[in-house]
N, C-alpha and C positions, 0 to 999 in steps of 0.2 A: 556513372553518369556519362550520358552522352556526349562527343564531342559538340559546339554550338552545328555545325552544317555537318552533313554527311550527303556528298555526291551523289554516291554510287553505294546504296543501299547493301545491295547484293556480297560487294567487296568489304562492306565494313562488318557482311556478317561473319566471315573469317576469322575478324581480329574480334568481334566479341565473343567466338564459338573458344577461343585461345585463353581470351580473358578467364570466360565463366570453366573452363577445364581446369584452372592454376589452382583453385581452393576455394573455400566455402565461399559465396554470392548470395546472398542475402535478395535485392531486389538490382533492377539496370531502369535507370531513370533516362528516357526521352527526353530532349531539352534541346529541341531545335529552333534557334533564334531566326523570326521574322521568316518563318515558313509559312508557305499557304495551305492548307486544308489537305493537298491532292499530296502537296511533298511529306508532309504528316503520315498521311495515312500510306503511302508507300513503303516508307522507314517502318511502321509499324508492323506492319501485314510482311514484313521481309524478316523482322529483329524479334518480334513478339514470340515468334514458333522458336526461336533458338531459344529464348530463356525457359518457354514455358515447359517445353520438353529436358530443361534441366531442374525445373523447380524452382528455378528463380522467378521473383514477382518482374512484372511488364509494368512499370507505372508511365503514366504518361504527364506533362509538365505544361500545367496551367488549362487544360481545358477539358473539365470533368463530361462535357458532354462529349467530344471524340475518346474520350476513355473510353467512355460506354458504348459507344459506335462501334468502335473497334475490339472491343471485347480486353480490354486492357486489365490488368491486374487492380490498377489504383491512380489514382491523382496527387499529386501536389501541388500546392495552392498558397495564393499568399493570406496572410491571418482573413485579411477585410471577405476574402471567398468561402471558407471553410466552411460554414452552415450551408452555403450554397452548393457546394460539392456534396457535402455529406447528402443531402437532397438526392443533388442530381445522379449519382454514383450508388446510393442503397446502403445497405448493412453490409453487405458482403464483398464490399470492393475497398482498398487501403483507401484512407486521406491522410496524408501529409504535409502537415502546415510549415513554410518559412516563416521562422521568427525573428523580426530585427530581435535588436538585444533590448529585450521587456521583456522583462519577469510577468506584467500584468498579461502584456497580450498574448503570450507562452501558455496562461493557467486559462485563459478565453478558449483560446483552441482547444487544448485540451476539455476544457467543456463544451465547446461545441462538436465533439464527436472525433478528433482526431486521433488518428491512429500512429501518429509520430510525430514531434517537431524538430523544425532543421532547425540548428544555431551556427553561428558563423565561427569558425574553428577559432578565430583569434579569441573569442570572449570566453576563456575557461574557469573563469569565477560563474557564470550562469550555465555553465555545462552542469560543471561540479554542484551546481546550488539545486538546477532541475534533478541531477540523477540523487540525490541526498534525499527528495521528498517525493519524487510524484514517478508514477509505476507506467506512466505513457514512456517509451522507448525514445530518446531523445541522436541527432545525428548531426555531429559536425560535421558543415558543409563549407566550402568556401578558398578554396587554394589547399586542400588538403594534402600533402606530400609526405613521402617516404621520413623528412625528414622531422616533419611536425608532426605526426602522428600521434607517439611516443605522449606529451602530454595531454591528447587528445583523450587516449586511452584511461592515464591516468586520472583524468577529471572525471573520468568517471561515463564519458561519449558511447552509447550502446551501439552503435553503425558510424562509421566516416564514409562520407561521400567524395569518391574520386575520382576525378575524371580524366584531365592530362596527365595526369603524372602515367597513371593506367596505358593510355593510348599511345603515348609518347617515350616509353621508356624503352633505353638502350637496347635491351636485349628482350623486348616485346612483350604482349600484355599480359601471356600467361606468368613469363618468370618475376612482372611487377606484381598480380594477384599473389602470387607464392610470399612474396617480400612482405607485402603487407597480412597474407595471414598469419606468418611467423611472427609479426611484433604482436598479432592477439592471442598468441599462442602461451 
């Protein structure tokens, strides 16, 4: 996951090129707070070629129609959006719903067409309860660190979303990727 601002596009494609070289990447979530349109699509069109060219998914965070503008991989959305993404985005682009902690609103999304739901890492009784019954890929999101992980895993979490600990770590983001794919290992 993205850090909330990214300045300088260009510069932070570096430390994502470091990140996604440490070990398996899954998807790199955009998640720019209180960006306008133009700073959106800059990030994109600078960050989208590094993942796609490793195979990682581009999702973009909360606005399924610049997903599609920009030829993004997928969206994530909050529950009340999901049918509206699925729409707007197609059959062939990810959706990704954030679910507070409801078990009801968790099984909505997933009926309405999502292709993952994020739960907040602290709630590992609805990790564990989601991954026990239902075959949609579920993702602890929320302050995810090195150090919480561990029972992340354990509950049973198919992807952890991380974002500082990744960008911000000691000895830089390929050797924090490294870190965390050894505890999936």
């Amino acid at each position: 996951m993205s850090p909330d601002r990214i300045d300088h596009p260009a510069l932070f494609a570096a430390d994502l090129r470091a990140a996604l070289d440490g070990g398996d990447v899954a998807a790199f979530l955009l998640r720019l707070k209180d960006a306008d349109d133009g700073t959106i699509a800059r990030a994109a069109d600078t960050l989208r070629p590094v993942c796609q060219q490793r195979d990682v998914a581009f999702v973009l965070a909360d606005r399924p129609d610049l997903a599609v503008k920009l030829d993004c991989d997928g969206v994530e959305v909050g529950v009340e959006a999901c049918a509206d993404a699925r729409r707007i985005v197609g059959p062939d682009r990810q959706v990704g719903v954030v679910c507070p902690s409801s078990r009801h609103l968790a099984m909505e999304a997933a009926e309405a067409g999502a292709d993952y739901v994020a739960f907040a890492a602290a709630d590992l009784d609805l990790i564990e309860w989601w991954s026990g019954l239902f075959e949609v890929p579920c993702v602890a999101t929320g302050n995810v660190t090195i150090d919480t992980a561990r029972p992340l895993i354990a509950a049973g979490a198919d992807f952890l979303a991380i974002g500082n600990d990744v960008w911000e770590h000691k000895d830089g983001p390929q050797a924090a990727v490294r870190a965390f794919n050894a505890l999936l290992s």
